[in-house]
C-alpha positions as CSV (number, residue, x, y, z in Angstrom):
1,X,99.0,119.2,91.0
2,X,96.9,122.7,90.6
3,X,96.8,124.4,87.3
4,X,97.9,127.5,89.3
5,X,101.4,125.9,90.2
6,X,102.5,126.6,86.4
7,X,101.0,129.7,85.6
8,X,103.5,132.5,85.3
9,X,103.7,135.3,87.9
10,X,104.6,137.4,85.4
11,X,100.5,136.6,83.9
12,X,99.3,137.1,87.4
13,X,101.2,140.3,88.9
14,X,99.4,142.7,85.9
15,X,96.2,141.5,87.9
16,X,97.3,142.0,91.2
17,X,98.2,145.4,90.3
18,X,95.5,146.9,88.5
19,X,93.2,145.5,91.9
20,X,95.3,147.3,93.9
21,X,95.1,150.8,92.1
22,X,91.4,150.2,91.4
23,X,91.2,150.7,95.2
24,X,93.7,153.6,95.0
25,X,96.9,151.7,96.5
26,X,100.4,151.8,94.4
27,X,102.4,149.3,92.8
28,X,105.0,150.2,95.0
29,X,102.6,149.1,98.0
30,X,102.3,145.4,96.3
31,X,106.0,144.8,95.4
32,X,106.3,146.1,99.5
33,X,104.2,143.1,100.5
34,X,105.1,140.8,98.1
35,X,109.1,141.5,98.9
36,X,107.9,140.9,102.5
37,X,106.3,138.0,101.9
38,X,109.2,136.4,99.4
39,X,112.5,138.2,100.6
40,X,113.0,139.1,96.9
41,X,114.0,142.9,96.2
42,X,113.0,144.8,93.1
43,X,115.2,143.3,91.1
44,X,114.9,140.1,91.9
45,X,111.3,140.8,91.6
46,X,111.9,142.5,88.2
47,X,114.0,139.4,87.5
48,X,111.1,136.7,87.8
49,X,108.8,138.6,86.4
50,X,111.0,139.1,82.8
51,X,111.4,135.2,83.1
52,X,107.8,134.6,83.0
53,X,108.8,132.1,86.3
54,X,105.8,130.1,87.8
55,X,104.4,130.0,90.4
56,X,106.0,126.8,91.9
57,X,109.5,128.2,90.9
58,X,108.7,131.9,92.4
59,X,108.4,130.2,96.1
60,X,110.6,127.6,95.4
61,X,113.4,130.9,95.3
62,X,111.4,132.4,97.9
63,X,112.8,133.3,101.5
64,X,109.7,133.1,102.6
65,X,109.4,135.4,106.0
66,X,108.7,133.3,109.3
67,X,105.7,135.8,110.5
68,X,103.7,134.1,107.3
69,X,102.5,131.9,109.4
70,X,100.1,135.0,110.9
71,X,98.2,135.1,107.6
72,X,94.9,133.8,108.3
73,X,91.4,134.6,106.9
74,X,89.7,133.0,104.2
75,X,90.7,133.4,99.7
76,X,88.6,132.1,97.5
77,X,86.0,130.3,100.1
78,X,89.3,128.8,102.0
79,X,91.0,129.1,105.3
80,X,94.3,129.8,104.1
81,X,95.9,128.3,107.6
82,X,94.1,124.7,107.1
83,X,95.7,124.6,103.2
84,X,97.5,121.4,103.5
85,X,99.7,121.9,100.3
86,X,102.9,124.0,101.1
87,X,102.7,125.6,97.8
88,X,99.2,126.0,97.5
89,X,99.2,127.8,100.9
90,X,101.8,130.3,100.2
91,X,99.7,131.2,96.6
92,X,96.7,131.6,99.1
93,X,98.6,133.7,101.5
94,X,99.8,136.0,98.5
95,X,96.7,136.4,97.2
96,X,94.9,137.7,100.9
97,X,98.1,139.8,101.5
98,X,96.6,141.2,98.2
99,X,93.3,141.5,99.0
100,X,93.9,143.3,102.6
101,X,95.9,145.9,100.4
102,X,93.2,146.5,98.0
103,X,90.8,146.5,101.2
104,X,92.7,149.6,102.6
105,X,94.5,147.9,105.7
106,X,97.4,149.4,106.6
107,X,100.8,148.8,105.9
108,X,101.6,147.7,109.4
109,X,98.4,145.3,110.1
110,X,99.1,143.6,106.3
111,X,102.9,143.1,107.0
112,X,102.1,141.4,110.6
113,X,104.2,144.4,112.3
């Protein structure tokens, strides 16, 4: 099992966002992916992050949306579509949903519209 799988998301988010409004995107803009992404609203969002929930248990409550499966392109030297571990994969598919916001795509290409 991956270290990452127990971190909380709650230690992780604070990263997410200051990499999004280093590149002049808003917190509002991540918890827009990541509720696309997971299905979870604000408070629900709010909810997980209070908890300090991991990783594993954040997707394991996830809805995760069906176009997910469009997230392609490499994280951390690694095709996220050849990721073999469920769990591992939807972590990697966070993370470049992250990166294409801090990159300046637009809403529209990042959410698979």
């Amino acid at each position: 099992m991956s270290r990452i799988f127990t971190v909380s998301f709650a230690s992780v988010y604070p990263l997410y966002v200051a990499k999004v409004e280093k590149k002049g995107r808003t917190q509002a803009e991540l918890d827009q992916v990541i509720a696309w992404l997971t299905g979870f609203d604000a408070a629900q969002l709010a909810d997980h992050l209070e908890a300090g929930t991991s990783f594993e248990d954040f997707f394991d409550d996830a809805r995760l949306n069906p176009d997910a499966s469009l997230i392609t392109g490499v994280v951390c030297g690694v095709r996220v579509e050849q990721i073999d571990d469920p769990l591992m994969r939807q972590i990697r598919c966070l993370d470049k949903l992250v990166d294409e916001l801090a990159k300046g795509k637009s809403m529209d290409k990042i959410l698979r519209a």
